[in-house]
C-alpha positions in Angstrom: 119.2 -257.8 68.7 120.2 -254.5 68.4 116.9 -251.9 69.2 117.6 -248.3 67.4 114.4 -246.2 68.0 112.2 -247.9 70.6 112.1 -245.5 74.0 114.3 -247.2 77.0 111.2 -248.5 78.7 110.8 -250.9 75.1 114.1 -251.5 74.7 114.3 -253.0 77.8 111.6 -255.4 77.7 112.7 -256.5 73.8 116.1 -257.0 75.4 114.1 -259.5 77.8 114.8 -257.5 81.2 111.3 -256.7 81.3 110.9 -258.2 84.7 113.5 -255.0 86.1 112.3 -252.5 83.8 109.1 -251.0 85.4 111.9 -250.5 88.6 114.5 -249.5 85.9 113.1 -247.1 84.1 110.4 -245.5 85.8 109.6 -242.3 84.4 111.0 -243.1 81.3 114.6 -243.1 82.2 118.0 -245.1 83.5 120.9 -244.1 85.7 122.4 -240.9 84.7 119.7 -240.6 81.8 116.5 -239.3 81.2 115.5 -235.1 80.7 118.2 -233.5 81.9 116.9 -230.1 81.2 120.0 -229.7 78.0 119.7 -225.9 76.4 120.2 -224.9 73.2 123.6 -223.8 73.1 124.6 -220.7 74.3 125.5 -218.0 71.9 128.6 -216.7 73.6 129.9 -220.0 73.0 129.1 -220.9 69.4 132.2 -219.9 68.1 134.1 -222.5 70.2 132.7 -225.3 68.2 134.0 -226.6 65.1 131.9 -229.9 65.6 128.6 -230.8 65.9 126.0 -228.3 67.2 122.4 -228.7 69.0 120.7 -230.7 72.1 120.1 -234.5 71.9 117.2 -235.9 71.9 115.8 -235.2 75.9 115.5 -239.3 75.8 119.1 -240.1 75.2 121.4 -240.2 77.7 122.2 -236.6 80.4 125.9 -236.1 80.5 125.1 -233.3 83.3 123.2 -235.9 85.7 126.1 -238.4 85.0 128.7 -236.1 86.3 127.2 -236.4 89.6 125.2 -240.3 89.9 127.0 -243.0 91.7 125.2 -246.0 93.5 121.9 -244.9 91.1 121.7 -242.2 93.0 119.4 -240.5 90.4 116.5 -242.7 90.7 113.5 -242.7 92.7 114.2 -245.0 96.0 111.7 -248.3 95.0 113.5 -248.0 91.4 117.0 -247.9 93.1 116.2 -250.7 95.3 116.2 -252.9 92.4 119.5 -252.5 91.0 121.3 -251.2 94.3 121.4 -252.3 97.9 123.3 -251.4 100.9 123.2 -253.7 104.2 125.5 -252.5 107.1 128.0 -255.6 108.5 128.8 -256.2 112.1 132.6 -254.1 111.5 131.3 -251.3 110.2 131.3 -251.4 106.9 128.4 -252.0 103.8 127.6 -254.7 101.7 126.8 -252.7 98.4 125.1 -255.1 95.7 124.8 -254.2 92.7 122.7 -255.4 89.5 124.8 -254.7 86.0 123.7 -255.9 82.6 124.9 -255.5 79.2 122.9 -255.0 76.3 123.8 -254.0 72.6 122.4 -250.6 72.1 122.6 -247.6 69.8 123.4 -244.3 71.8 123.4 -240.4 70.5 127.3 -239.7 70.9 126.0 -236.4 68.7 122.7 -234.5 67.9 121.4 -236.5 65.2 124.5 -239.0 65.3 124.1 -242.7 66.5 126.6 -245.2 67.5 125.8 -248.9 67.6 127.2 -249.5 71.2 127.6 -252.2 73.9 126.6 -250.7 77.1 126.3 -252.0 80.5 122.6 -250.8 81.9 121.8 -248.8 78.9 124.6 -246.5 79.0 128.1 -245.3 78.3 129.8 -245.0 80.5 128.5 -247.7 82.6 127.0 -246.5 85.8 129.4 -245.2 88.5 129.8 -247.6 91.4 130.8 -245.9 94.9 132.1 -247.4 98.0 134.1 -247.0 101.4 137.4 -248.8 101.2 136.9 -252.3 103.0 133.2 -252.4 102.0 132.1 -255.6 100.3 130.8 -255.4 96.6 128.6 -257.8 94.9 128.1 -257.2 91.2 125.2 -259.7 89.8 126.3 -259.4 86.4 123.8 -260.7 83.6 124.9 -260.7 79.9 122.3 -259.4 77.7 124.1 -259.0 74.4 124.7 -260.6 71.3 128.5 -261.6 72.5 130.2 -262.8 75.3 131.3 -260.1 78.2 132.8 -259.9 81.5 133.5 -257.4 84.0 137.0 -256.5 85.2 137.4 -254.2 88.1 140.6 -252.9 88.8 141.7 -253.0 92.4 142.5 -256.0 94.8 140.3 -259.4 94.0 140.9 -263.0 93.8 141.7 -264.7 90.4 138.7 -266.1 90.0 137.1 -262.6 90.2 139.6 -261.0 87.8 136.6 -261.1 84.2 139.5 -261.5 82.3 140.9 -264.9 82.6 140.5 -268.3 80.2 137.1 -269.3 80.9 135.9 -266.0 82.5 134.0 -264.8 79.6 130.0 -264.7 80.3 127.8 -266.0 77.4 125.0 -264.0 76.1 121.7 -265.4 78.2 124.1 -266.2 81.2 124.9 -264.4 84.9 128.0 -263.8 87.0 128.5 -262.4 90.6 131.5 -260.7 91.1 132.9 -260.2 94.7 135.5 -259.1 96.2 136.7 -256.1 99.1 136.9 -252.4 97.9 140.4 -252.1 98.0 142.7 -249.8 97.3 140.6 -246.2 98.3 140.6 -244.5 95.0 139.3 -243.6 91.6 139.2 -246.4 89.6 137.5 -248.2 86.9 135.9 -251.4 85.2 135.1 -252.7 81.5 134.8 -255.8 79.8 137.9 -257.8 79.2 136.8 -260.3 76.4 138.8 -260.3 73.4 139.5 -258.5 71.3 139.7 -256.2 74.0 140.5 -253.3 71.6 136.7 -254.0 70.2 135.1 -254.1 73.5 136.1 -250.8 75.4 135.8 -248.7 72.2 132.1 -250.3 71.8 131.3 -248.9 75.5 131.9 -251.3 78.3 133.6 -249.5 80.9 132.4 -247.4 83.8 134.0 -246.1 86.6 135.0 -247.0 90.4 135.3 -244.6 93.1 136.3 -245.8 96.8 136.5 -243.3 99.6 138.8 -243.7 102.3 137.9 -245.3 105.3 138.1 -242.8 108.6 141.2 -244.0 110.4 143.2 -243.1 107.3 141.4 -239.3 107.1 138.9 -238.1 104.4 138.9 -235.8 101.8 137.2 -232.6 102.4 133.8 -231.5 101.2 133.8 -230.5 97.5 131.1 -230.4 94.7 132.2 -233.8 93.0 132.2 -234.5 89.3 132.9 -237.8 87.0 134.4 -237.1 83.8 135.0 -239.9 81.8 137.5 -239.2 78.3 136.2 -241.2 75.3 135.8 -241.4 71.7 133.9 -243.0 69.1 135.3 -244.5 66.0 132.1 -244.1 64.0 133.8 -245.8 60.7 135.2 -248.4 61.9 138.8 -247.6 60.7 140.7 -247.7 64.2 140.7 -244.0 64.3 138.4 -241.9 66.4 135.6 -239.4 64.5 133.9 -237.9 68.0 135.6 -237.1 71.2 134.2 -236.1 74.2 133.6 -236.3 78.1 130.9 -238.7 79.2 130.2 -239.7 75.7 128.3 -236.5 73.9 130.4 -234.1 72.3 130.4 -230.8 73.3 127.9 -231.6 75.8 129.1 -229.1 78.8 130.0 -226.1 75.8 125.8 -226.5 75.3 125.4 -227.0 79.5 128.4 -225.6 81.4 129.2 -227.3 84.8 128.0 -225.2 87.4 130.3 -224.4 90.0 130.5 -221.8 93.2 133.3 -219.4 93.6 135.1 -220.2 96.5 134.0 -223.5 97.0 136.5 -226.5 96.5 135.4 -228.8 93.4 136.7 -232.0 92.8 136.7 -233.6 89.5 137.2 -238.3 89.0 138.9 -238.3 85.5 139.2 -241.2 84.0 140.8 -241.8 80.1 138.9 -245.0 78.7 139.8 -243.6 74.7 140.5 -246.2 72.6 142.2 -245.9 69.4 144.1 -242.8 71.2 147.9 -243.4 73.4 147.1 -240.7 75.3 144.5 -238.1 76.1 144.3 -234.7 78.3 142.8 -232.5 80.6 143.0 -228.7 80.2 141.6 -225.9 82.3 142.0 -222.6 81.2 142.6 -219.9 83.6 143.6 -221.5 86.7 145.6 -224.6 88.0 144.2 -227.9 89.7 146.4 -230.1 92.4 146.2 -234.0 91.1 146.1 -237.0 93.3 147.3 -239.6 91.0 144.9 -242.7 90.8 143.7 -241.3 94.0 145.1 -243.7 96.3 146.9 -240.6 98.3 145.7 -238.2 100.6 148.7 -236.1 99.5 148.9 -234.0 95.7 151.7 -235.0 93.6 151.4 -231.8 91.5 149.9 -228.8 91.1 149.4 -227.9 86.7 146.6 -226.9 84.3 147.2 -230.1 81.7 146.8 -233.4 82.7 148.0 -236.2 80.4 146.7 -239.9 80.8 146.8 -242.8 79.0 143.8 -245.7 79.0 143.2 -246.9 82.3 145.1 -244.1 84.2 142.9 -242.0 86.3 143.3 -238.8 88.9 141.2 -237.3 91.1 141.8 -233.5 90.6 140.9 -230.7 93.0 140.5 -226.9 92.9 138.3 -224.0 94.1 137.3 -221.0 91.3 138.5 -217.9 92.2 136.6 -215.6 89.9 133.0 -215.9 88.0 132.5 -216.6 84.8 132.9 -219.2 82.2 136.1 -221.4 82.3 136.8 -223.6 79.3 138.4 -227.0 79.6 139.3 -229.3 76.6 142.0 -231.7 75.4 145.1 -231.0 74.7 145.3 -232.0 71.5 143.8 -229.7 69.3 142.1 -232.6 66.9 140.5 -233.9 70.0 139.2 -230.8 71.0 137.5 -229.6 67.5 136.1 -232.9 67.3 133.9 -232.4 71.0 136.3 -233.0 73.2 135.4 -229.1 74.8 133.6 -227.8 77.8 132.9 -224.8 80.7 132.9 -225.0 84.2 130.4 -222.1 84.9 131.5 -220.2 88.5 128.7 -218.1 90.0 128.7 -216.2 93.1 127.5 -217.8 96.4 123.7 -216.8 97.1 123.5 -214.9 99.5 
């Protein structure tokens, strides 16, 4: 059943997770949703956009509270507790469970513009999942579509954890635990692996990964951390994308820049999960970024101001602002770009 206007709290209990949604939802919101405080878009920035223009609806899904939600970080602790828990082991590490459905769902990619989407809690992308390499994850996952799904991580797992073998689909009504060691430290990312797979990551099933490193190997510094997910919708159905964006709603951070502080080192989890697209970008204007490819290094592998990736590849990118102001980013590729794929980083002084 796909639900187009009912609120989240009612969508949930029609999709029949009623039992989870008073811990869910809560004040009328999921993971990395909910009143995210979106402005009207700013005039110094209204010639930038050649695509859509206005706030969504405040019940749709925040792109700014995604940027920075991992382990449902965003909810209130007894509503976290439902879908996230953390016990420590004897060696020092966590078991993190997590609870994951999918459910069909239409989702405002747009003001005003609706795509009929297959989300995993209510969402695209998926929530953000954050561990300490070596820490056990356990992923409950119950399938609350109309089609079968699975979940496949990427990283070190058995087989029979991989979502994407003969057999490995999950039926609509049906649950799966996924388990397996976080392994390698990294950015990294999941989605469904049912065919046709093509269908199935463009419809929304993907989220993103991100495993810290344990202590003996060193840590990354301190930073103001941001996930940025590159996607696209293909809104009529051709195989060729209409709306572009970061975290799913175009133009989202030209209406709310990213708020940064001069001086102080930021570091941005990009991951490309475009279908329909070979490749995709990252562009900051007016400065340069050092990139950790996939993450899985402690050392840069380049220091540039464009970033190309294609599905699946991911980098963890770092840099500190040097000046105030307003600093666009965007694709690349100019089509991408006038279609949503645009945004600002917004540097401000330290307070004083």
């Amino acid at each position: 059943m796909l639900v187009t206007s009912l609120t989240r709290r009612a969508w949930l209990r029609a999709a029949g997770f009623a039992s989870l949604a008073s811990g869910v939802v809560g004040a009328a919101r999921l993971s990395g949703q909910g009143q995210g405080g979106g402005t009207a878009l700013h005039p110094a920035h209204d010639a930038h956009i050649m695509g859509t223009v206005g706030t969504p609806a405040p019940d749709g899904f925040n792109p700014t509270t995604f940027l920075q939600t991992w382990n449902f970080s965003d909810l209130p602790p007894e509503e976290r507790a439902r879908l996230y828990r953390e016990t420590p082991r004897p060696d020092g590490t966590m078991l993190r469970e997590y609870e994951i459905f999918s459910a069909d769902r239409e989702i405002e990619i747009a003001p005003g513009m609706f795509f009929p989407a297959w989300t995993y809690n209510g969402q695209v992308p998926g929530p953000t999942i954050r561990a300490t390499e070596g820490d056990r994850i356990r992923v409950t996952f119950r399938n609350l579509g109309s089609h079968p799904h699975s979940i496949h991580f990427h990283g070190w797992h058995p087989p029979a954890m991989d979502g994407a073998l003969a057999g490995q689909e999950v039926p609509p009504g049906e649950t799966f635990v996924y388990e397996f060691d976080a392994d390698p430290f990294g950015v990294h990312l999941y989605h469904c692996h049912t065919v046709p797979l093509k269908r199935h990551i463009h419809k929304g099933l993907y989220g993103v990964v991100i495993v810290d490193p344990r202590a003996s190997r060193g840590s990354r510094p301190p930073a103001d951390e941001f996930v940025m997910v590159m996607n696209a919708f293909d809104t009529t159905f051709d195989a060729e994308n209409e709306v572009y964006a970061v975290n799913t709603v175009a133009n989202a951070y030209v209406r709310e820049p990213i708020r940064v502080t001069v001086g102080q080192l930021v570091r941005v989890y990009l991951v490309n999960l475009t279908e329909f697209d070979p490749i995709n970008s990252f562009h900051l204007h007016g400065m340069f970024f050092d990139v950790y490819r996939t993450g899985t290094s402690l050392v840069t592998s380049e220091t540039t101001d464009t970033i190309m990736l294609c599905q699946g590849e991911r980098a963890i990118l770092e840099t500190t602002f040097r000046y105030p102001g307003d600093f666009m980013f965007h694709a690349h590729q100019s089509e991408f770009a006038e279609l949503g794929w645009m945004g600002f980083f917004r540097a401000e002084a330290p307070s004083t």
